[in-house]
PDB file with one MODEL, atoms N, CA, C and O in Angstrom:
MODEL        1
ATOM      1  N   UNK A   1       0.854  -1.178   0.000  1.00  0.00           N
ATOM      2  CA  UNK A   1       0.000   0.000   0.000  1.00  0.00           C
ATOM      3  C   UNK A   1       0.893   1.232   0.000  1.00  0.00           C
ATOM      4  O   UNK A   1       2.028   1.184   0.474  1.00  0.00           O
ATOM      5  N   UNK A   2       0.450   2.184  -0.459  1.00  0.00           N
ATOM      6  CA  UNK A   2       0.878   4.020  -0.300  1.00  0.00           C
ATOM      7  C   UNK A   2       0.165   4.471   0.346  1.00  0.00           C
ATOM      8  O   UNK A   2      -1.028   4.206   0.493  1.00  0.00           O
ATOM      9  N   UNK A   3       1.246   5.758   1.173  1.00  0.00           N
ATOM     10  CA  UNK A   3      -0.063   6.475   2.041  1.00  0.00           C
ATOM     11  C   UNK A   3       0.793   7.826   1.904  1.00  0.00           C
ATOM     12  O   UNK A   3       1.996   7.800   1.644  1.00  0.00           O
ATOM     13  N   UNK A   4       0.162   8.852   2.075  1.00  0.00           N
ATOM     14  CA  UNK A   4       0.665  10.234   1.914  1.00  0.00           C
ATOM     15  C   UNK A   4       0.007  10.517   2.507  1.00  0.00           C
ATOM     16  O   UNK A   4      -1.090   9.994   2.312  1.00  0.00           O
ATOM     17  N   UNK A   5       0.090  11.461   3.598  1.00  0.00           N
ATOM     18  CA  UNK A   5      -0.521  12.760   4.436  1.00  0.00           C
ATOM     19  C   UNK A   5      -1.183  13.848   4.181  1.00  0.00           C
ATOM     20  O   UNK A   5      -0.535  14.798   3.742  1.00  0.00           O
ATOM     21  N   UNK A   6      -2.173  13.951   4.321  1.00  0.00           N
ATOM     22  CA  UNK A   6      -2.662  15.226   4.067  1.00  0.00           C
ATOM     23  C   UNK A   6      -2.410  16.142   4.972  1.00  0.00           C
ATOM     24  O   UNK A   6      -2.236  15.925   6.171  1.00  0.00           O
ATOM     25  N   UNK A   7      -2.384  17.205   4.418  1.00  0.00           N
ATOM     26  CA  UNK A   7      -2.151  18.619   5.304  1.00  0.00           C
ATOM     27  C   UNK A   7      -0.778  18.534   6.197  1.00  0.00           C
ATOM     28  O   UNK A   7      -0.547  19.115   7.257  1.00  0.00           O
ATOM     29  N   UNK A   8       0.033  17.678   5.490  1.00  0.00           N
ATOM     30  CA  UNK A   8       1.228  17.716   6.250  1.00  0.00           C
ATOM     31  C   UNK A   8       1.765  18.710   6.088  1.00  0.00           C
ATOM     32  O   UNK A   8       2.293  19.139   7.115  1.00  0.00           O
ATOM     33  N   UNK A   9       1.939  19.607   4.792  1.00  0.00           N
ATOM     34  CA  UNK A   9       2.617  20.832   4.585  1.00  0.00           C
ATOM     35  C   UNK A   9       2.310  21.890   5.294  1.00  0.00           C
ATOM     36  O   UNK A   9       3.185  22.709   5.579  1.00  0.00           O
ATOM     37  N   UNK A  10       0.983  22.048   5.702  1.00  0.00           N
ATOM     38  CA  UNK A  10       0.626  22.888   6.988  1.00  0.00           C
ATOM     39  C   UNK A  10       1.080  22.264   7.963  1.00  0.00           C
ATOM     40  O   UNK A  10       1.180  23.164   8.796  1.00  0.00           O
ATOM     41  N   UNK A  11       1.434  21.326   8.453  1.00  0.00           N
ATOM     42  CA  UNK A  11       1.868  21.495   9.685  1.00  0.00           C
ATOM     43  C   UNK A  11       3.728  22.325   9.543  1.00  0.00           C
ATOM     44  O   UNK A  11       4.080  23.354  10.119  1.00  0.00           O
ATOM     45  N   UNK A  12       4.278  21.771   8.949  1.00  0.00           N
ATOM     46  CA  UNK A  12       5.543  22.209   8.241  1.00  0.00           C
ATOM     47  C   UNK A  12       5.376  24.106   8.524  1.00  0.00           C
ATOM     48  O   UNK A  12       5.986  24.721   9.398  1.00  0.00           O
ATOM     49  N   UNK A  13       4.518  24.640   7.648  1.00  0.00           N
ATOM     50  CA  UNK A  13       4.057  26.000   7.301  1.00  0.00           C
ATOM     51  C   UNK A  13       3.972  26.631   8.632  1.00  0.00           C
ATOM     52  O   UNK A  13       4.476  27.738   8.822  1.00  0.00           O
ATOM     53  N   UNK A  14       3.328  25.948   9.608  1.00  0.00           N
ATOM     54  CA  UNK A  14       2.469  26.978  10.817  1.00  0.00           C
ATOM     55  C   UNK A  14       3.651  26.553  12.184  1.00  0.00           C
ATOM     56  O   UNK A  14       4.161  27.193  13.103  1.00  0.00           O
ATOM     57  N   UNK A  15       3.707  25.386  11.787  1.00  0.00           N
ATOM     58  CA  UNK A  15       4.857  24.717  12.883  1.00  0.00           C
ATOM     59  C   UNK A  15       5.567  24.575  12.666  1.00  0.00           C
ATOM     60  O   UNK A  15       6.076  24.791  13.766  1.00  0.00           O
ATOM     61  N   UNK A  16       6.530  24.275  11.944  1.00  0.00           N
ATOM     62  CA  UNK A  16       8.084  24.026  11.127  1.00  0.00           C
ATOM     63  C   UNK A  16       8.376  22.659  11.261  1.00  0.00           C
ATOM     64  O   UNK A  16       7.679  21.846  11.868  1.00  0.00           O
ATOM     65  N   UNK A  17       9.579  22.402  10.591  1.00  0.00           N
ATOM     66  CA  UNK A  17      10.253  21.246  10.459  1.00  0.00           C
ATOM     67  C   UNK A  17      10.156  20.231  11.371  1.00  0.00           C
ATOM     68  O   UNK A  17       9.681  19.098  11.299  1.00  0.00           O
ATOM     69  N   UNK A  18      10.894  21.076  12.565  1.00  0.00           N
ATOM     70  CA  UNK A  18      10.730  20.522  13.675  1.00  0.00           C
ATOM     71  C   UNK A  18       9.750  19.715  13.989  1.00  0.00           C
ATOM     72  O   UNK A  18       9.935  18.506  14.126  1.00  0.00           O
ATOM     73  N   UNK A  19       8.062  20.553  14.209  1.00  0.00           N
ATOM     74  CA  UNK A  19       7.394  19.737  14.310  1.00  0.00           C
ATOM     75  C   UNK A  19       6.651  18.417  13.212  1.00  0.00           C
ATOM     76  O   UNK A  19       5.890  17.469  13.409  1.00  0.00           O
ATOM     77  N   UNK A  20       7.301  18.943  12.116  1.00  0.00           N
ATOM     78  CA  UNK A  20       6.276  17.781  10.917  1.00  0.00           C
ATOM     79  C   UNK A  20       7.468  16.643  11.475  1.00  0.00           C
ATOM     80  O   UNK A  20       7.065  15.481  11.421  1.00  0.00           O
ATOM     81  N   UNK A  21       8.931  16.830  12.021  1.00  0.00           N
ATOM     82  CA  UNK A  21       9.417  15.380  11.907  1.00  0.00           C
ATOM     83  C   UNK A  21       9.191  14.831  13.196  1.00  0.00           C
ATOM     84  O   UNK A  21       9.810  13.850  13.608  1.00  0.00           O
ATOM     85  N   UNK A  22       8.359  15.408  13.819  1.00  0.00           N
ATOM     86  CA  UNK A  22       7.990  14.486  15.096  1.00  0.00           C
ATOM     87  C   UNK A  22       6.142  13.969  14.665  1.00  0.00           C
ATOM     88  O   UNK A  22       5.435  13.107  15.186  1.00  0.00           O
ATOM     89  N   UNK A  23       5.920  14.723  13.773  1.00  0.00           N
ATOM     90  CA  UNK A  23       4.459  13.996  13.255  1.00  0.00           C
ATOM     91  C   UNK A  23       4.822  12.549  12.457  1.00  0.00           C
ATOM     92  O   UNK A  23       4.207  11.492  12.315  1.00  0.00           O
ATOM     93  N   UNK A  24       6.303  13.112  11.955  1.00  0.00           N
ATOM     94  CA  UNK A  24       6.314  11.479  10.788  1.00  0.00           C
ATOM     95  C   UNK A  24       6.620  10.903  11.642  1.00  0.00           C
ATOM     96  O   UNK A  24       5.961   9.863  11.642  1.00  0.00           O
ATOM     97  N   UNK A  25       7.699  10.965  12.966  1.00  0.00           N
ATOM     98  CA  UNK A  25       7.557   9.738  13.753  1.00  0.00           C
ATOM     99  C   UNK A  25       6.742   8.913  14.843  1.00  0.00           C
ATOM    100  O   UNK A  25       6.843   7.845  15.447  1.00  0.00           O
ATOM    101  N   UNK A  26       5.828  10.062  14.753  1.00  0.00           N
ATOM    102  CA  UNK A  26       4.626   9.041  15.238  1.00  0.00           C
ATOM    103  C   UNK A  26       4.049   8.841  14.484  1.00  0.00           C
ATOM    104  O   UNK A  26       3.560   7.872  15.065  1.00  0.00           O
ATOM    105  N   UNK A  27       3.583   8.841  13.627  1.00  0.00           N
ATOM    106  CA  UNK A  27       2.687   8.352  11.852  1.00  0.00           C
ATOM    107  C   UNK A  27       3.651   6.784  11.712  1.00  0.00           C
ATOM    108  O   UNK A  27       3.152   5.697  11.420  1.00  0.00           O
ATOM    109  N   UNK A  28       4.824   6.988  11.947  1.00  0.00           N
ATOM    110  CA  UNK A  28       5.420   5.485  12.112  1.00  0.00           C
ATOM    111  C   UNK A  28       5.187   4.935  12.579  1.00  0.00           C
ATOM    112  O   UNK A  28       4.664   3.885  12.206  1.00  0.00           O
ATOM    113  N   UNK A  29       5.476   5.349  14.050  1.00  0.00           N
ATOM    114  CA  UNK A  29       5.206   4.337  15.698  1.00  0.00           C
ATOM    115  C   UNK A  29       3.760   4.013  15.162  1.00  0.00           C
ATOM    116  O   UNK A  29       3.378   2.883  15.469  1.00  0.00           O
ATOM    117  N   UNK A  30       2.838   4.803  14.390  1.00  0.00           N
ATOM    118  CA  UNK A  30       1.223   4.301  15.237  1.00  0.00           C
ATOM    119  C   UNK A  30       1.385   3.413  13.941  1.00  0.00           C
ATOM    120  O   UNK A  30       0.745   2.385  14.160  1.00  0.00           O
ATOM    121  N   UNK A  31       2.028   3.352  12.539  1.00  0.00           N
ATOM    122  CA  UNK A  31       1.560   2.155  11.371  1.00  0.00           C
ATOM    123  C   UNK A  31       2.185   0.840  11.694  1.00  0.00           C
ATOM    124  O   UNK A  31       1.817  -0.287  11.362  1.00  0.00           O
ATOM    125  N   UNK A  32       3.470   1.315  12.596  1.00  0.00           N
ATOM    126  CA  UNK A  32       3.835  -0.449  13.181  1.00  0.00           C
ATOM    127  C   UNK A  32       3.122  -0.919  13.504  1.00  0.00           C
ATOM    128  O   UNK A  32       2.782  -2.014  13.056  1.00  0.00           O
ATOM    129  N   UNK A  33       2.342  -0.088  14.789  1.00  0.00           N
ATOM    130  CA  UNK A  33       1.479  -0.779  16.020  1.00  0.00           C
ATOM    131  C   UNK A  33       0.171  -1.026  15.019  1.00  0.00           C
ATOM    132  O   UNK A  33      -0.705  -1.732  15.519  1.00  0.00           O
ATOM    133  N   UNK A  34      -0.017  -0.656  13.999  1.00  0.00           N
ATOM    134  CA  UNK A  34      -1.373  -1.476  13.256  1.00  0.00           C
ATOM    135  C   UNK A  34      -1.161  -2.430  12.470  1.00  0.00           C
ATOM    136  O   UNK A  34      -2.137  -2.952  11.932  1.00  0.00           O
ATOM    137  N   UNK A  35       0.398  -3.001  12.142  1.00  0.00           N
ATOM    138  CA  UNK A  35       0.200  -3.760  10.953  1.00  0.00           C
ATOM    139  C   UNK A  35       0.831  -5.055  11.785  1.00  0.00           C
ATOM    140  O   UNK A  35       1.296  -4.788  12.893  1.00  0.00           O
ATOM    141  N   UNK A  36       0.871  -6.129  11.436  1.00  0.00           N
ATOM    142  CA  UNK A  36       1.882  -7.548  11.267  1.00  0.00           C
ATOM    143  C   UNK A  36       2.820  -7.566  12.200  1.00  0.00           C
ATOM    144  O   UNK A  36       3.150  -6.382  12.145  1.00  0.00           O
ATOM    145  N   UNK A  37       3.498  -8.035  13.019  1.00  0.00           N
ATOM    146  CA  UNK A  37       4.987  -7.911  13.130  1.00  0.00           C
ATOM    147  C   UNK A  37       5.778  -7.946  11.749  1.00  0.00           C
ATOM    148  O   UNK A  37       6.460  -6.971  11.435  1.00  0.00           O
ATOM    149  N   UNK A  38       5.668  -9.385  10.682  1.00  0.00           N
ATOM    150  CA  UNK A  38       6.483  -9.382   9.737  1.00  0.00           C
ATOM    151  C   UNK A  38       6.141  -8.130   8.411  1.00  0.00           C
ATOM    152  O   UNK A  38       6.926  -7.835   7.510  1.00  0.00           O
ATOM    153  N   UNK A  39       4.801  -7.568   8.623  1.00  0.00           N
ATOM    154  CA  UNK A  39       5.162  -6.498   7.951  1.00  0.00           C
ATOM    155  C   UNK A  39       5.693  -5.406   7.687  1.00  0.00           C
ATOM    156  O   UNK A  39       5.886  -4.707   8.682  1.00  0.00           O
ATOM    157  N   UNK A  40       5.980  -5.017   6.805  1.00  0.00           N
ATOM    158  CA  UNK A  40       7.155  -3.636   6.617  1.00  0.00           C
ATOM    159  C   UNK A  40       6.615  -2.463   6.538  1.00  0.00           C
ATOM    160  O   UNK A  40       5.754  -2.432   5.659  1.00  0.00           O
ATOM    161  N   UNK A  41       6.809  -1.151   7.277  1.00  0.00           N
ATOM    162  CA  UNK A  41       7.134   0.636   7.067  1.00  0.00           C
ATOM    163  C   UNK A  41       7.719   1.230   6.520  1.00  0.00           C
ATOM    164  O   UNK A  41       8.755   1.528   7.115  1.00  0.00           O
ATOM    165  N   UNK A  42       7.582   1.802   5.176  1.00  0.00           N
ATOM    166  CA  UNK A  42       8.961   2.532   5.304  1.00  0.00           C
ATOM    167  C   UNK A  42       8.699   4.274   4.707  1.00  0.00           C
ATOM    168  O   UNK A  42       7.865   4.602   3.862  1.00  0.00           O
ATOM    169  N   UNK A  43       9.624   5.157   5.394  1.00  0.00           N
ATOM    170  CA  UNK A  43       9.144   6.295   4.678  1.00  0.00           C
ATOM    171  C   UNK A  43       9.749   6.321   3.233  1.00  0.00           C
ATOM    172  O   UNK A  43      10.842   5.885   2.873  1.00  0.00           O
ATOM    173  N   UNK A  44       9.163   6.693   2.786  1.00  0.00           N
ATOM    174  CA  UNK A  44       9.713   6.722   0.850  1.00  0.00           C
ATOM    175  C   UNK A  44      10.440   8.038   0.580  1.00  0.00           C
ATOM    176  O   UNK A  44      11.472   8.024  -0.092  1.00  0.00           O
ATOM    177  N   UNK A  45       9.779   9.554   1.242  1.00  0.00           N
ATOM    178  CA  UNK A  45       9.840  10.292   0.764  1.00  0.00           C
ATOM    179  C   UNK A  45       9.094  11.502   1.550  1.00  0.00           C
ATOM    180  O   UNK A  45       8.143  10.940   2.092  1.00  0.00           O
ATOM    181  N   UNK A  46       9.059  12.504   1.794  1.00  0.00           N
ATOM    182  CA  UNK A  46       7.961  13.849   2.262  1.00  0.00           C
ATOM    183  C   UNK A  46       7.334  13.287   3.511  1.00  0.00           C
ATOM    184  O   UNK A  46       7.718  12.858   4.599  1.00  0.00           O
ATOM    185  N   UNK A  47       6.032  13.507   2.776  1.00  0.00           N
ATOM    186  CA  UNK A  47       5.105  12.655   3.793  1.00  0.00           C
ATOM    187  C   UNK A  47       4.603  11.380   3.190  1.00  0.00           C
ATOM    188  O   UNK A  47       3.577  10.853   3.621  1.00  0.00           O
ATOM    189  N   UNK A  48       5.319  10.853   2.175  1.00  0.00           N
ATOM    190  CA  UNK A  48       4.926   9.204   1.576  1.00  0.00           C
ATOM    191  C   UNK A  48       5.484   7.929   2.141  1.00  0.00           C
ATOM    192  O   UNK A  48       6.649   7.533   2.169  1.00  0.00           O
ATOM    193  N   UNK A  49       4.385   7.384   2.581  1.00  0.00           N
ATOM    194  CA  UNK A  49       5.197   6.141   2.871  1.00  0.00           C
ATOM    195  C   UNK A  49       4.371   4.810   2.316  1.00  0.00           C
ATOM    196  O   UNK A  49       3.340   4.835   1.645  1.00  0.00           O
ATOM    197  N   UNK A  50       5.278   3.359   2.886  1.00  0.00           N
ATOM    198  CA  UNK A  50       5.067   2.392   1.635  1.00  0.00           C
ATOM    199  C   UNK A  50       4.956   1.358   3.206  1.00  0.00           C
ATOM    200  O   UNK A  50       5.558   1.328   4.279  1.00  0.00           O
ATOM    201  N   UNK A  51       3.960   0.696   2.641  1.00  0.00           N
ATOM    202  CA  UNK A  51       3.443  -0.464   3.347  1.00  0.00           C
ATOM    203  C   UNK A  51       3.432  -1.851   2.894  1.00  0.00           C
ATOM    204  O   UNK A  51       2.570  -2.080   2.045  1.00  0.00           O
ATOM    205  N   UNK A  52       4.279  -2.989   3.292  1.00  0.00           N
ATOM    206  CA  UNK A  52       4.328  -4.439   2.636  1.00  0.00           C
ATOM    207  C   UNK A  52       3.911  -4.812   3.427  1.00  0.00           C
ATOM    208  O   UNK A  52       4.393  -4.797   4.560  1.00  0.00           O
ATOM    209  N   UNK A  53       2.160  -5.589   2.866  1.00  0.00           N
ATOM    210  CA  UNK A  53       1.720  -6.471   3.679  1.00  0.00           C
ATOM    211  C   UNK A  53       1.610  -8.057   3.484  1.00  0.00           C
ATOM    212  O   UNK A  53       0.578  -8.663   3.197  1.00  0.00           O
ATOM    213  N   UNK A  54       2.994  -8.660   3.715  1.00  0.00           N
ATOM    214  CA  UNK A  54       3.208  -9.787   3.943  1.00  0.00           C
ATOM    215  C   UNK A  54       1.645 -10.903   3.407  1.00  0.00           C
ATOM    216  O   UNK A  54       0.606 -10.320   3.717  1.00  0.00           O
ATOM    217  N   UNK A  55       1.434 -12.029   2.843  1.00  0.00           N
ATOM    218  CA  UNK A  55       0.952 -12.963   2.324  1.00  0.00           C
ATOM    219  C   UNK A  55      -1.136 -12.352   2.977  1.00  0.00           C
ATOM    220  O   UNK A  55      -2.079 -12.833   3.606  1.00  0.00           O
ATOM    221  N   UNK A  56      -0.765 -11.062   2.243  1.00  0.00           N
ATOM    222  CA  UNK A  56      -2.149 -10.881   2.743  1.00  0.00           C
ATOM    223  C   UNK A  56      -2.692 -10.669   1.317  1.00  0.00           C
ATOM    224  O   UNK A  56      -2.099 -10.355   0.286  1.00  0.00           O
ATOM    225  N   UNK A  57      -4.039 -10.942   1.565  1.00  0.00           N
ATOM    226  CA  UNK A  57      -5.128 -10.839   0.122  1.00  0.00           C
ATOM    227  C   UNK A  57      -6.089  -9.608  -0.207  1.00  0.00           C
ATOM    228  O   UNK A  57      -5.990  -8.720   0.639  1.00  0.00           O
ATOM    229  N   UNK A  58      -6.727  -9.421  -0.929  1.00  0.00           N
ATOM    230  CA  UNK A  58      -7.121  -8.202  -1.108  1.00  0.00           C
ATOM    231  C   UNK A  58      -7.995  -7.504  -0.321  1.00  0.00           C
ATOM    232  O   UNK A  58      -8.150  -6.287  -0.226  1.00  0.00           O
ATOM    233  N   UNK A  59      -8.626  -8.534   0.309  1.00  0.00           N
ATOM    234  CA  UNK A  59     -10.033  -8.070   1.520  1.00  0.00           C
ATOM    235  C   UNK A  59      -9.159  -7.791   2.332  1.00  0.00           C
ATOM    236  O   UNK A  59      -8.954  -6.595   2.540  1.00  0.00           O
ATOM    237  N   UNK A  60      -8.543  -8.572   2.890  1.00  0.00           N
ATOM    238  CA  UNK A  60      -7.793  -8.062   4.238  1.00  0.00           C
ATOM    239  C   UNK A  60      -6.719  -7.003   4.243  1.00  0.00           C
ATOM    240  O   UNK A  60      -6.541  -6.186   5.147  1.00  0.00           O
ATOM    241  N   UNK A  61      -5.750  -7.157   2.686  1.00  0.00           N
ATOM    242  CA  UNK A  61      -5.318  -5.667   2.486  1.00  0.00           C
ATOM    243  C   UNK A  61      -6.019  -4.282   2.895  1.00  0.00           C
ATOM    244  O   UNK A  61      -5.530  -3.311   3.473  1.00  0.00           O
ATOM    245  N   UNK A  62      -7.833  -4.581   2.221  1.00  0.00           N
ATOM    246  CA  UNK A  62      -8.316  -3.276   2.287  1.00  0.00           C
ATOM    247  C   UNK A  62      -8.586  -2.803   3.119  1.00  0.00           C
ATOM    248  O   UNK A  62      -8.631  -1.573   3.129  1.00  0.00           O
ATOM    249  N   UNK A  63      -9.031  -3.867   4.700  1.00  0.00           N
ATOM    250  CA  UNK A  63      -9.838  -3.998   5.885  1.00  0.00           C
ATOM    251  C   UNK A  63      -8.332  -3.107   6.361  1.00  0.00           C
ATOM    252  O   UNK A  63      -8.315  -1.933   6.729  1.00  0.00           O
ATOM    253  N   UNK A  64      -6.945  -4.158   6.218  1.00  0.00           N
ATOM    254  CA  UNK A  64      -5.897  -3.098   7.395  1.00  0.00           C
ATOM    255  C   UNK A  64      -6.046  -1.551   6.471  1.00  0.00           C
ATOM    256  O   UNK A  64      -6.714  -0.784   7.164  1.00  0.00           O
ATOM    257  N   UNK A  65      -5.707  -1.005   5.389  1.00  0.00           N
ATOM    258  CA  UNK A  65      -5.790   0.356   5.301  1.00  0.00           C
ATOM    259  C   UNK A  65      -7.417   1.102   5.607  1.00  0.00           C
ATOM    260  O   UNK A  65      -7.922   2.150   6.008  1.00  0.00           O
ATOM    261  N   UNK A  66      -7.659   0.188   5.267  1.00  0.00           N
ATOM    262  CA  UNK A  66      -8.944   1.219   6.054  1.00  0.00           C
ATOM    263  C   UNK A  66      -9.312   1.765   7.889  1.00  0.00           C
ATOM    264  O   UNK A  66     -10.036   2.599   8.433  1.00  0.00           O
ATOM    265  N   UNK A  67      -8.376   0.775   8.296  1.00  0.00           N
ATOM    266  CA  UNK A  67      -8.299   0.950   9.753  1.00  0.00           C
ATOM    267  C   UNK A  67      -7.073   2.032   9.953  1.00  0.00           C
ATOM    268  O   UNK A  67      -7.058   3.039  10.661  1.00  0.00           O
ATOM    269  N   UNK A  68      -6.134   1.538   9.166  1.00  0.00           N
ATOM    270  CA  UNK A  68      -5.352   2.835   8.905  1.00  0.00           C
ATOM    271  C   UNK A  68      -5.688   4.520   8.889  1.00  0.00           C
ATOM    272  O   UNK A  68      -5.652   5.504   9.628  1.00  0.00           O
ATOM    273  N   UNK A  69      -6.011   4.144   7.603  1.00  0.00           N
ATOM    274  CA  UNK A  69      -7.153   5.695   7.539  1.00  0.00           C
ATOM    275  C   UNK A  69      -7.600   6.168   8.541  1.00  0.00           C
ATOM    276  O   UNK A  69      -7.240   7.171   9.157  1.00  0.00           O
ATOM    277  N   UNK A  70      -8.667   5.226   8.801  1.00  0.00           N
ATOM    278  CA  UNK A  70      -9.549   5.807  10.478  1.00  0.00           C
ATOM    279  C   UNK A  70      -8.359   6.277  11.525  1.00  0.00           C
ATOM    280  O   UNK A  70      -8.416   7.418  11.983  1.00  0.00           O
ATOM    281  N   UNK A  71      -7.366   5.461  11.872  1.00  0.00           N
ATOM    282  CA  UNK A  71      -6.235   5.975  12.961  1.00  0.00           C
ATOM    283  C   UNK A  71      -5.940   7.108  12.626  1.00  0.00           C
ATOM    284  O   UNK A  71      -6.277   8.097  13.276  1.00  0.00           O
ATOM    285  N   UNK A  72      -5.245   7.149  11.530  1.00  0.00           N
ATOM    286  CA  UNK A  72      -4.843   8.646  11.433  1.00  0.00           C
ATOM    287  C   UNK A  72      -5.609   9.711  11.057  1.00  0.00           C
ATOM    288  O   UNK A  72      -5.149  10.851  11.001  1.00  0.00           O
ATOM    289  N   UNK A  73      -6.669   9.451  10.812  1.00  0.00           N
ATOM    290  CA  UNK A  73      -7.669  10.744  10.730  1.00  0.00           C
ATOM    291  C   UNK A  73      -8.323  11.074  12.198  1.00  0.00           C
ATOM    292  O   UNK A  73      -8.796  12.188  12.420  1.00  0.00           O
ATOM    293  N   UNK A  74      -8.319  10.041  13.179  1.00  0.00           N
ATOM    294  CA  UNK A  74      -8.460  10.404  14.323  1.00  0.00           C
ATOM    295  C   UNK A  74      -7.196  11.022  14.967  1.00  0.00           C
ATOM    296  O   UNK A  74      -7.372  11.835  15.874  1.00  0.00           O
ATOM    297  N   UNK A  75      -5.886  10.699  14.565  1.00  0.00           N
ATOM    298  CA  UNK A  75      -5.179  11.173  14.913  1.00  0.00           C
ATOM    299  C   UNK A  75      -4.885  12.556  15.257  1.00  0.00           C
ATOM    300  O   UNK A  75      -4.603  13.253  14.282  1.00  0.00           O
ATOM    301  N   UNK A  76      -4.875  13.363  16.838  1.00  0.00           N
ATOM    302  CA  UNK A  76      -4.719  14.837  16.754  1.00  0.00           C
ATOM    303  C   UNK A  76      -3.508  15.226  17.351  1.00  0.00           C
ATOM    304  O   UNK A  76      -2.997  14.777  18.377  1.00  0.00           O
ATOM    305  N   UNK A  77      -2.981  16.375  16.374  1.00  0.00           N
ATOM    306  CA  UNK A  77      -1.180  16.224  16.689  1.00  0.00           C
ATOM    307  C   UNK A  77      -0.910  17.730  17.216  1.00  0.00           C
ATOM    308  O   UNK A  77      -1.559  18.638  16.697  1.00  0.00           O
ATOM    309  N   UNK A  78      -0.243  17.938  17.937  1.00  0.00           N
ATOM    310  CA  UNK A  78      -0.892  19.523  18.777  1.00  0.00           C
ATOM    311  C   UNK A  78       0.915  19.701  18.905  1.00  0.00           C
ATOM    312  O   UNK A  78       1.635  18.729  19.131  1.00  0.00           O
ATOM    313  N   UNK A  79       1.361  20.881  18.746  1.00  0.00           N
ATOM    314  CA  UNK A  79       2.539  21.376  18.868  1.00  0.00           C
ATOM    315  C   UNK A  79       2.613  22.700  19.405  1.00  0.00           C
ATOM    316  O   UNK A  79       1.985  23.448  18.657  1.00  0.00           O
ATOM    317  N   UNK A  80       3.057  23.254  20.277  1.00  0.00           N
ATOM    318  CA  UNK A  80       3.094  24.377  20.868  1.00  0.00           C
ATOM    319  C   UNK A  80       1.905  24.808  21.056  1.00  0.00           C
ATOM    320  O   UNK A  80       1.812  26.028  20.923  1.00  0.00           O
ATOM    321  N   UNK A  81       0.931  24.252  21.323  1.00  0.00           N
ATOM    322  CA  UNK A  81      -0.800  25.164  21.581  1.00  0.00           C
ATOM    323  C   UNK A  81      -1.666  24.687  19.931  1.00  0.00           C
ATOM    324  O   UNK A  81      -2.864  24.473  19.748  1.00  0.00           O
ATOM    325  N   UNK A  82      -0.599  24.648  19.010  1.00  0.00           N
ATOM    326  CA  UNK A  82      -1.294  24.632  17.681  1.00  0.00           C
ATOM    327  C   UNK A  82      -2.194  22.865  17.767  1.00  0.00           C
ATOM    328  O   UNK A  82      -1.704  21.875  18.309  1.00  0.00           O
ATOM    329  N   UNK A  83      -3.560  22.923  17.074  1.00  0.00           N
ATOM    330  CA  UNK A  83      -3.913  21.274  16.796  1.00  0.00           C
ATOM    331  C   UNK A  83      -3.787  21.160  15.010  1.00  0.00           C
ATOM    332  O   UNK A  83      -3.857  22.089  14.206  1.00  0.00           O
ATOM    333  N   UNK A  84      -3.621  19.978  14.789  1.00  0.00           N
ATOM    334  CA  UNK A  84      -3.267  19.885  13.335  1.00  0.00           C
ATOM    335  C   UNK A  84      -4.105  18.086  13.328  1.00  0.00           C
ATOM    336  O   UNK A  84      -4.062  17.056  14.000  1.00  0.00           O
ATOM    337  N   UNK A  85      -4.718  18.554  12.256  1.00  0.00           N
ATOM    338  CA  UNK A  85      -4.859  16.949  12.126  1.00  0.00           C
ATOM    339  C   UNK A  85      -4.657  16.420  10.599  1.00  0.00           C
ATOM    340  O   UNK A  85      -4.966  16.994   9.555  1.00  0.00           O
ATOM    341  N   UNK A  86      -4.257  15.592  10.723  1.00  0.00           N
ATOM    342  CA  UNK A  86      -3.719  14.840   9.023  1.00  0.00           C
ATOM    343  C   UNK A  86      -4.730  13.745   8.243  1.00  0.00           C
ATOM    344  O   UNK A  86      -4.398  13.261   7.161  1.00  0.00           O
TER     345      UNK A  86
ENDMDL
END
C-alpha cells in the first residue's frame, strides 16, 4: 500500500520542520502498532510512505488500510498550543 498525508505541509508551514518530523515519527510508531509484526514501514519520501503487507489478500489488504485511515484521521497532533490533524 501508499499512504501520503494530508495537510502535512501545513503542519511544516504553521509549525516548522521541527514539528512535521515528530508527526512522521509518530505516523510510524502508530503504522507499526497497526500492521503484522512481519510487515514492513517505510518512509519513501515527504510525507509518503510504503506499506508491505506480507501474504495478505485483497479483503484483508483493504480492511488493514482502512483501519489505517480511520487511525490517522483520528489522529490529533498539537505542537506548541497549535492542533493539526492529518
Amino acid at each position: 500500500a501508499f499512504l501520503d498525508l494530508d495537510q502535512f505541509q501545513v503542519v511544516n508551514d504553521l509549525s516548522g520542520h521541527q514539528a512535521g518530523d515528530v508527526l512522521l515519527q509518530q505516523v510510524a510508531t502508530r503504522l507499526k502498532q497497526l500492521l503484522r509484526k512481519d510487515d514492513v514501514v517505510a518512509r519513501l519520501g515527504g510525507d509518503e510512505f510504503g506499506l508491505l503487507m506480507h501474504y495478505s489478500d485483497t479483503a484483508s489488504a483493504q480492511q488493514v488500510a482502512k483501519r489505517i485511515c480511520q487511525q490517522l484521521f483520528d489522529h490529533e497532533f498539537t505542537w506548541k498550543g497549535i492542533k493539526h490533524n492529518i
